[in-house]
Structure formats: structure tokens, C-alpha cells
N, C-alpha and C positions, 0 to 999 in steps of 0.2 A: 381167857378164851383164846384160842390159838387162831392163825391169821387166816387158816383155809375154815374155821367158823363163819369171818367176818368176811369173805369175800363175797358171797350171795346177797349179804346184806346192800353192801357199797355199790354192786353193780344195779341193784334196784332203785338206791337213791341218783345215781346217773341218771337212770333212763327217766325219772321224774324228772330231774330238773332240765334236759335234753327235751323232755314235754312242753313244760312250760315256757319254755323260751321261745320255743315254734306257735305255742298257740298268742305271746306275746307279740312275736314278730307279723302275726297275722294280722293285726288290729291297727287299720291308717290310723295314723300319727298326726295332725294339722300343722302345716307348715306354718314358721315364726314369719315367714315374710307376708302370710295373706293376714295376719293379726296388724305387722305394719301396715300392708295396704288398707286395711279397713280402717286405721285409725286414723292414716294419713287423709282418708278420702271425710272422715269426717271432719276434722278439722278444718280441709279446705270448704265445705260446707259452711258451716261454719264462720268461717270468714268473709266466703261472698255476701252470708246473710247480714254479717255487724256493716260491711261497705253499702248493702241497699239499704243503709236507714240514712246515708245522707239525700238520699232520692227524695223529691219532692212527692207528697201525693195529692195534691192539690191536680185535680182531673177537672177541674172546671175548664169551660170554652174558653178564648183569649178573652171575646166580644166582653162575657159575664164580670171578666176578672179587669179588665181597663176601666168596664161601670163601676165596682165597686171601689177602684184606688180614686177614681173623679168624685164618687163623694164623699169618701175619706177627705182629699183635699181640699174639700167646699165645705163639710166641717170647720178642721181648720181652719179652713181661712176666715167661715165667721167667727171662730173663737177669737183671733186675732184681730180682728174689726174691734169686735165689742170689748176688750181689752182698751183698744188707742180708746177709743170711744169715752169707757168711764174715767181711763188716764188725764182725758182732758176736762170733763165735766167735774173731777175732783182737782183740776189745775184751778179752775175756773170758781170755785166755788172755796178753795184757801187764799187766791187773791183777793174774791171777793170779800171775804171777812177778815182777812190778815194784813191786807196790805192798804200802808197810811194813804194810799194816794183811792183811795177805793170810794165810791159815792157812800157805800153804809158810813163808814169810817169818816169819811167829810160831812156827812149831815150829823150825825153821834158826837162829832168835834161842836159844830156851829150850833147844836141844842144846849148842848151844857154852856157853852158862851152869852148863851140869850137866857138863860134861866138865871144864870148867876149876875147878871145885869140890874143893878139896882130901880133902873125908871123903869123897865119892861118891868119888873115885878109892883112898881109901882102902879102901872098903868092897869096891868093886867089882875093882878094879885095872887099870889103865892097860895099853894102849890102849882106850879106850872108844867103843864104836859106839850110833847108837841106831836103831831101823826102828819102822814100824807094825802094825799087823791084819793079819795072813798070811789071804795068800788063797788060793782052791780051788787055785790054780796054784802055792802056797807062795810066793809071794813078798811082798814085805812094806812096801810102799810107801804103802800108805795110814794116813793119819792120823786115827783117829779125834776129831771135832771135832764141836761143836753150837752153834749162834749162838741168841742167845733177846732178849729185851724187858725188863726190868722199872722198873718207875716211870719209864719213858719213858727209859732208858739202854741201850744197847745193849751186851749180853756177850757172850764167847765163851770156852767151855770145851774143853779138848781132851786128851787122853790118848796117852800116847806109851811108847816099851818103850828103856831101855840096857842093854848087857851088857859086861861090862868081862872077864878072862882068868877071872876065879876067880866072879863072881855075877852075879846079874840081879836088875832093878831096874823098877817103873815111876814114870812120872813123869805128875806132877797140876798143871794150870795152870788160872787162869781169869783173866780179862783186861777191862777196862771202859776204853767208848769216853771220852774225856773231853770237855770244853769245847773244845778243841784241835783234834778231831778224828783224835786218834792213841790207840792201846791203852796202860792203864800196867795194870801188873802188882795184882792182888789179893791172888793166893799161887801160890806155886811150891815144889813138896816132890817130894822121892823117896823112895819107900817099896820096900825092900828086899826081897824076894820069897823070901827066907831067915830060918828062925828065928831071932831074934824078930819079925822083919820092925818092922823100925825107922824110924823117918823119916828123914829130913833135909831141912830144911827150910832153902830158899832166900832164901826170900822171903815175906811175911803180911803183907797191911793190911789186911784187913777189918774191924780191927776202927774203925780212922783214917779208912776213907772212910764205913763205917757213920755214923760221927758227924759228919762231915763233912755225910752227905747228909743228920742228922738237926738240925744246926744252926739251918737257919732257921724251921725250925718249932720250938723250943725261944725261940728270939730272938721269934718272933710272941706267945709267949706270956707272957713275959717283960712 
């Protein structure tokens, strides 16, 4: 095909693509920086909202909110009472049964001593029990006992009941804390509760530590 064939052609496809670029050029475009601005404004959104979550939303009155932390701390604070409370009611109650110097523990001592006692079981007779002061309820668990002072020593006397198949008996103790910090015995006797109501006696030093206690002041004078 010779070239004044092809000219009417080429000048047709001109004026098309000369078309199309005009009806291209026509049509707004979005500018890349309002896609930045949009993005950038959400982000910052975005940020203000993650920073108001450290905001309190606690909208109660002050008045409301100072009542509630007062008995929050009144809580508390009886939780804490009754804590000291049972701390010492369980102090109280493992000296009680643990510790040698303890009235259970000194009458549990001075039973077994009077049971194993050959005249009490003679007088009395074998098996031998012992109980305390019968109460309104008849029972008889308590030990009468009294702790006292003198001359800066600390005592304890106590009173107790055995009964063996054939008699009854009570029993007399009193007890001094020593240098040591443990009880020694002063006297121990059982006194018969049948005519002639008789002793028997376990145990006496009074008259050893009396002199005892009365030594250095004999020595000062001396």
C-alpha cells in the first residue's frame, strides 16, 4: 500500500487519540494530599480517643465517693480486729494446753501422782478417777484454782476431787514459780472425806523453801 493510501488513515487515528486525552483531561483528579489529610485527621482521632481512656469515669458526687472509701475502711478495719482477736484466743488456748506451767497441765500432773499412790488407792480403791466443781449443768470439769503474788514469787493453789470404788477424797496443792521459770511443788496431800478424814500426804516443803527464802537475810545479818 503506498504512503498517500495510509495518510487518511493516520490522520483519523490522531484526531481520536487528540479525543480522548481532552475528554480525559476533563475529568477532576483527587488530589494525593486531601487522601493525606484524611488520614492524618483520622489517626489523630484516633489518638485523642486511646488518651481519654485514661480519664476516670467515675461521675459520682465527692460526698457519695468519701461515704463509700469510710466504709471500705470500717470493713477493714473489723477484718483486722477479728484477725488480733482470734490471734490471741488461739495464743490463749495453746498455752492453755501446751504449756507445763498451765493449770490443765498441773492438775493432769498432780492426778496421775495421787492415782499412782499406793495408800490413796488403798484407802480409796482402785480404779481411781478425779473431776472438778460440778456445775449447774452437773458436770464437772472445772478445776478450782487461784494464782496470787507474794514476796515477788508467783503461786498457784488449786483444789481438785478423786473417788476410787469404795471412798472420796479431795486433793490440796500449791505450787511456786522458781528461778527456772517452771512450778515445783510446795505440798500435795489427800484428805479423806470419810471418818476420820485422814491425810495422806504426798508431798511438803514448806518448811525447805521457807528457809530457803529466809537464808539471805539471816546471811546479811550474820
Amino acid at each position: 500500500m503506498s504512503l498517500l493510501a495510509l495518510r487518511p488513515l493516520l490522520a483519523r487515528n490522531r484526531f481520536s487519540t487528540l479525543h480522548l486525552i481532552r475528554i480525559a483531561g476533563a475529568i477532576p483528579v483527587p488530589k494525593q494530599s486531601r487522601c493525606y489529610a484524611t488520614a492524618e485527621k483520622r489517626e489523630t482521632s484516633l489518638s485523642a480517643g486511646s488518651d481519654r481512656t485514661d480519664v476516670s469515669t467515675d461521675v459520682r458526687p465527692l460526698g457519695e465517693r468519701v461515704k463509700e472509701n469510710t466504709k471500705t475502711a470500717s470493713y477493714m478495719g473489723v477484718i483486722v480486729l477479728g484477725v488480733g482477736v482470734t490471734s490471741v484466743l488461739f495464743y490463749a488456748i495453746f498455752k492453755e494446753l501446751f504449756s507445763s506451767n498451765s493449770p490443765n497441765n498441773i492438775y493432769t500432773e498432780a492426778l496421775e501422782r495421787v492415782k499412782d499412790e499406793p495408800k490413796v488407792k488403798d484407802a480409796l480403791g482402785a480404779p481411781i478417777k478425779g473431776f472438778g466443781e460440778e456445775s449447774r449443768r452437773g458436770r464437772r470439769n472445772h478445776v478450782a484454782h487461784t494464782t496470787y503474788v507474794r514476796d515477788g514469787v508467783q503461786y498457784i493453789r488449786m483444789q481438785f476431787y478423786v473417788q476410787g470404788i469404795r471412798n472420796k477424797a479431795t486433793v490440796h496443792l500449791e505450787k511456786r514459780l522458781n528461778d527456772s521459770g517452771d512450778y515445783e511443788y510446795r505440798y500435795l496431800f489427800v484428805q479423806l472425806d470419810y471418818y476420820p478424814h485422814s491425810t495422806i500426804i504426798l508431798e511438803d516443803n514448806r518448811l525447805q523453801q521457807d528457809a530457803m527464802k529466809n537464808l539471805p537475810s539471816l546471811q546479811s545479818i550474820v
